[in-house]
C-alpha positions in Angstrom: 0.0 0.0 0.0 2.6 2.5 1.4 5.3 0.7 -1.0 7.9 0.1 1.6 9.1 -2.8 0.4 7.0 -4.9 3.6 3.6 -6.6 3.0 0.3 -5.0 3.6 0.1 -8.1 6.3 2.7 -7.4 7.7 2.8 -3.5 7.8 2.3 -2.3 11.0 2.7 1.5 9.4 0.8 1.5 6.6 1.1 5.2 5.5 4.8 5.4 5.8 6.3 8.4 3.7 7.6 8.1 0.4 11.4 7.2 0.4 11.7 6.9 4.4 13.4 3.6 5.9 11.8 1.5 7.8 12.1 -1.4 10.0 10.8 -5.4 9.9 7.1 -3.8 10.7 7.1 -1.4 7.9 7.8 1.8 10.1 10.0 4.7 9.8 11.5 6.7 12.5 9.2 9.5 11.7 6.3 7.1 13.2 8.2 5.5 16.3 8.3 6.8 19.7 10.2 3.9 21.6 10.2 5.6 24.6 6.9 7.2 24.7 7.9 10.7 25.3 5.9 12.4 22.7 8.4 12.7 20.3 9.1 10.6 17.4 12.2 8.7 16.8 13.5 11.0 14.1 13.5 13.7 16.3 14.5 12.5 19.7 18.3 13.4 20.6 17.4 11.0 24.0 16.0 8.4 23.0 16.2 6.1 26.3 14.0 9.2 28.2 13.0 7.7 31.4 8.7 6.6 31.4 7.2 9.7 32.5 9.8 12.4 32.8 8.1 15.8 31.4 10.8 16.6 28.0 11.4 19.0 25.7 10.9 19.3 22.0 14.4 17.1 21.2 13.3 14.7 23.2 15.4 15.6 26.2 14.5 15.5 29.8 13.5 19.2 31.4 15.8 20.3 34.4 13.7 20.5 37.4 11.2 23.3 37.6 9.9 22.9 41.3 7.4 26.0 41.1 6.1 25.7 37.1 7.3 29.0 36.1 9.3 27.9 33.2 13.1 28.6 35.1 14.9 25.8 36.2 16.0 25.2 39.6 19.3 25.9 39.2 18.4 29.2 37.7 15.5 30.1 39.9 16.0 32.7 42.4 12.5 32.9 43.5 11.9 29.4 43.6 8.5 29.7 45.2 6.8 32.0 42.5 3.3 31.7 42.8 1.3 29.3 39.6 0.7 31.7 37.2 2.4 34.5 37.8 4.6 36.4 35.1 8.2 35.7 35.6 11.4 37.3 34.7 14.5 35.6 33.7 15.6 35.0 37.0 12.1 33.0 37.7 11.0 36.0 40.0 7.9 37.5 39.9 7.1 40.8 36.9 5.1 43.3 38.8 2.0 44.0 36.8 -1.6 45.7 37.6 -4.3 45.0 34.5 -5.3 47.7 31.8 -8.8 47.9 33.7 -6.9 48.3 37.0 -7.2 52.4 37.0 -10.3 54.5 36.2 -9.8 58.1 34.8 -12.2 60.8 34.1 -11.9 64.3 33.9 -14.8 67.5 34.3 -13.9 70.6 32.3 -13.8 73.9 33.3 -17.6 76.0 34.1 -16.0 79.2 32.1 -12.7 80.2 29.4 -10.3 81.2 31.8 -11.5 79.7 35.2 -9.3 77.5 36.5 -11.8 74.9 38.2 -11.0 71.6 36.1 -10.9 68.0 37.6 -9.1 64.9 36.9 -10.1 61.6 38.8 -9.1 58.8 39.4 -10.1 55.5 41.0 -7.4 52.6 41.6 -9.6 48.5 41.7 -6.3 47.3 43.8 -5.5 49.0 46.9 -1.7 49.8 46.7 0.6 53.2 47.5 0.5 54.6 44.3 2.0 58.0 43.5 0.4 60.0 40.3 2.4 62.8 38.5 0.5 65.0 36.6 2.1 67.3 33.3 1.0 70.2 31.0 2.6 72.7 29.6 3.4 75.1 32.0 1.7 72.9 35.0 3.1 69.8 37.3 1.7 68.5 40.3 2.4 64.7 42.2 0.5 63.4 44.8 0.4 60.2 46.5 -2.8 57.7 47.1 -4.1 54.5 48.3 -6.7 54.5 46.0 -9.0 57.3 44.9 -7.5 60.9 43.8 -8.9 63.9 42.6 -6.5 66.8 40.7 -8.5 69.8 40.7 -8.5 73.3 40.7 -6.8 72.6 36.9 -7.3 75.0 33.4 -8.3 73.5 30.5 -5.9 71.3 28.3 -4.1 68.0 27.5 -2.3 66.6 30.2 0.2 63.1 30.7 -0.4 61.5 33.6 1.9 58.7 35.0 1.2 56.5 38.1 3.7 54.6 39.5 3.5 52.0 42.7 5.8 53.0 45.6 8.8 50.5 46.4 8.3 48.8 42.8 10.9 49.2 39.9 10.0 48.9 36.2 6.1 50.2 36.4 4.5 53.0 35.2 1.2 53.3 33.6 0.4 56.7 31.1 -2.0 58.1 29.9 -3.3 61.3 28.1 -6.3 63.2 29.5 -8.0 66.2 28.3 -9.8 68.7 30.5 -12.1 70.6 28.4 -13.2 74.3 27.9 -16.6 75.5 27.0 -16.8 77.3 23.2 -17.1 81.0 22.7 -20.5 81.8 21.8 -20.6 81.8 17.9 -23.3 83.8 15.7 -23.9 82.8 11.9 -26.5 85.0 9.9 -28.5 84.9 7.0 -30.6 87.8 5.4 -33.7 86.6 3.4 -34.8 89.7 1.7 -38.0 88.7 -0.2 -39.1 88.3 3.7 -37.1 90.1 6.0 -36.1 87.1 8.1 -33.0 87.1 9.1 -31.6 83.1 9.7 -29.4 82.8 12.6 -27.0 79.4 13.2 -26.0 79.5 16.8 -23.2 77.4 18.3 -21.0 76.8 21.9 -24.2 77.5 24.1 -26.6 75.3 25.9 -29.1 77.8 26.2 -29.3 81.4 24.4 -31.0 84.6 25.5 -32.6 86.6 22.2 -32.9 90.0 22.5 -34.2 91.7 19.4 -35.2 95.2 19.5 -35.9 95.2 23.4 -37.6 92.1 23.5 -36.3 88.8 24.9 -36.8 85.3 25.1 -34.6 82.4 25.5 -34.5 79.4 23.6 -32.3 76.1 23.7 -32.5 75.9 20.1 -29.3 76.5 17.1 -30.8 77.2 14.4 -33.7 79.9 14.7 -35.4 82.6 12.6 -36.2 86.9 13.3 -38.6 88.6 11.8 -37.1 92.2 11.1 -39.5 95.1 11.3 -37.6 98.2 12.3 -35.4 100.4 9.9 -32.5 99.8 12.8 -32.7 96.5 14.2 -30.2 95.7 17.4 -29.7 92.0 18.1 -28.0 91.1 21.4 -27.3 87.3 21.6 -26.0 85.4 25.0 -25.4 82.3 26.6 -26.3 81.1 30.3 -22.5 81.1 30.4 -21.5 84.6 30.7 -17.8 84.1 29.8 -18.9 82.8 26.8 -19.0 86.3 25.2 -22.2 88.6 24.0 -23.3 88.9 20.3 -24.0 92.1 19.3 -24.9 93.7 15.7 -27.1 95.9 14.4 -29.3 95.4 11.2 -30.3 98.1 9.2 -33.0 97.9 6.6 -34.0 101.9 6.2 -36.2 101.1 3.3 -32.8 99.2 1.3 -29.9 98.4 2.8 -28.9 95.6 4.7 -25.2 94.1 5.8 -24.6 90.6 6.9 -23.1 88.8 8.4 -22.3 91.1 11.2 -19.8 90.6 12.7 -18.3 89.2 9.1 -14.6 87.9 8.5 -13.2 88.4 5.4 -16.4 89.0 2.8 -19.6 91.0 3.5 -22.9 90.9 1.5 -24.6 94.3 0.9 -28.1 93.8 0.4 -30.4 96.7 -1.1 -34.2 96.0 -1.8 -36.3 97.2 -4.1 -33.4 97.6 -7.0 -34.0 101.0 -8.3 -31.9 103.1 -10.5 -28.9 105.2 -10.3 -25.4 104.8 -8.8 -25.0 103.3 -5.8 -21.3 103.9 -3.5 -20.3 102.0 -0.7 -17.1 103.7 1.5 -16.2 101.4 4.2 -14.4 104.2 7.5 -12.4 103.4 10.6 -13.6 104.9 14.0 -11.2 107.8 13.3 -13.3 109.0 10.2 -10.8 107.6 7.2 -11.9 106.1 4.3 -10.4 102.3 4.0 -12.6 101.1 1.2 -14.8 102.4 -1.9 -16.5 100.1 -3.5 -19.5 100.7 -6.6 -22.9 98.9 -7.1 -24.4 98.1 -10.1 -27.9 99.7 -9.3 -29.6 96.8 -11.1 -28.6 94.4 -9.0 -30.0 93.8 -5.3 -27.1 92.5 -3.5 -23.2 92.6 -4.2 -20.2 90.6 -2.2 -17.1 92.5 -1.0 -14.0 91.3 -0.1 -12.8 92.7 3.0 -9.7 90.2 3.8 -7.2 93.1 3.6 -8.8 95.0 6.6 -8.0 94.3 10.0 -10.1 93.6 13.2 -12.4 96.0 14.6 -15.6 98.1 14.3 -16.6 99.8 10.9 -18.9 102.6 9.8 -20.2 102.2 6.5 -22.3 104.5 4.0 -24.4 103.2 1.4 -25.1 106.1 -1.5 -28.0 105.7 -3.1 -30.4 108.5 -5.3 -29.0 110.9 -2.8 -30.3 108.7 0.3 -27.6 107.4 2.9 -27.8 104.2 4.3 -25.3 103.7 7.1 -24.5 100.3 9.1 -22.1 99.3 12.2 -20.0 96.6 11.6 -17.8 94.4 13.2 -14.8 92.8 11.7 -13.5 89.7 13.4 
């Protein structure tokens, strides 16, 4: 069957391989394990293994090992390691604590600028532990048993390192942020076949509308104004007071309108009903100079100008139009 040269009847090994020598029974080396260590003739460098004795792969009988940790006991210099435990190369016990072993959490800051941050921490084994704690500009180490709280922190990225008193070798980092509440942010719309003006509003939980001397608060991003007044004044805040105040002020007299306000680097002037005749926008500082000119084509209701080239700060602008001013408050951010 296995054509080794011995009778199926008398082939104890009937699946020898190909080419391999084999004995009276029809078996190679490769299938023979005389002294039933669990490996094969062909392999075993000790063949006359005592019955029993715990070998390795050649074969060849393991050095005593009293306490299973994988070190001999001529080499073990902890020879009473616990079963299980993680051992170095001298057989003694590797100091280790699990991943899940330390709880972190942090609580931002209640305001930008306030300096009331936490970072916690909770410890499942009850050790001396001493925590280190690094930002940019900031350090602070404390020691504890099991639960700590950092506080009194600003807002930021921060390493921390814990390390277990008296042991060598073990340090467990990590990165924690403590977080700041966002600036209030105001994003505007004009619709002019309606007069609504869109607002987007962002880094607030709550926002306080005032429009005109009226107020209401809503929870609410994304809301819409009804503008009815030639000079509208919008004041937008947040429960958080260090979170800033929107102010602007819309102007429709009849046909001009400005938005966004404040704006960045372009600004929509928007004029309704088109009418005819030249139109000249002039752009001043606070002082009175004139920084920008700018012309309208009178047949169209709305025109975009690029103001990247002027810096931050508060604008007057005059819209000239049929011998009627138009004039708007901005804000440049």
């Amino acid at each position: 069957m296995d054509n080794d040269g011995v009778p199926n009847s008398q082939d104890l090994c009937n699946n020898t391989p190909q080419g391999e020598a084999v004995n009276a029974d029809g078996c190679a080396d490769s299938e023979l394990d005389d002294d039933n260590d669990g490996v094969t003739n062909a392999d075993d460098l000790c063949p006359n293994t005592p019955s029993g004795v715990e070998v390795d792969f050649a074969g060849c009988e393991l050095p005593p090992d009293d306490d299973g940790d994988g070190v001999a006991n001529e080499d073990d210099i902890c020879p009473n390691t616990p079963s299980g435990s993680l051992v170095d190369v001298n057989g003694c016990e590797i100091f280790t604590l699990p991943a899940s072993n330390f709880t972190l959490s942090s609580v931002g800051i209640s305001c930008i600028g306030v300096f009331d941050g936490q970072i916690n921490i909770q410890a499942e084994r009850t050790l001396n532990y001493s925590a280190r704690l690094r930002a940019v500009s900031f350090a602070e180490s404390q020691n504890f048993t099991q639960n700590l709280t950092f506080d009194n922190l600003p807002a930021g990225t921060f390493e921390l390192c814990i390390t277990v008193n008296g042991v060598e070798d073990f340090e467990s980092c990590s990165t924690i942020v403590v977080d700041a509440p966002s600036s209030l942010s105001v994003f505007s719309e004009f619709i002019e076949e309606s007069n609504l003006l869109q607002l987007r509003l962002e880094g607030g939980n709550e926002y306080e509308i005032n429009l005109n001397g009226t107020s209401f608060t809503t929870t609410s991003n994304e809301i819409e104004l009804k503008l009815s007044e030639e000079e509208n004044i919008l004041q937008i805040s947040t429960d958080k007071s260090c979170q800033g105040i929107f102010e602007a002020t819309y102007v429709l007299k009849g046909t001009v309108l400005a938005y966004p306000n404040p704006f960045k680097n372009n600004l929509t002037i928007v004029r309704s009903p088109a009418s005819s005749g030249e139109i000249e926008i002039k752009f001043y500082d606070i002082s009175g100079r004139v920084l920008l000119t700018d012309q309208m084509d009178s047949s169209n209701s709305q025109k975009e100008i690029d103001t990247a080239f002027l810096p931050q700060g508060v604008y007057l602008v005059q819209v000239f139009e049929n011998g009627f001013v138009s004039h708007l408050k901005l804000i440049k951010q």
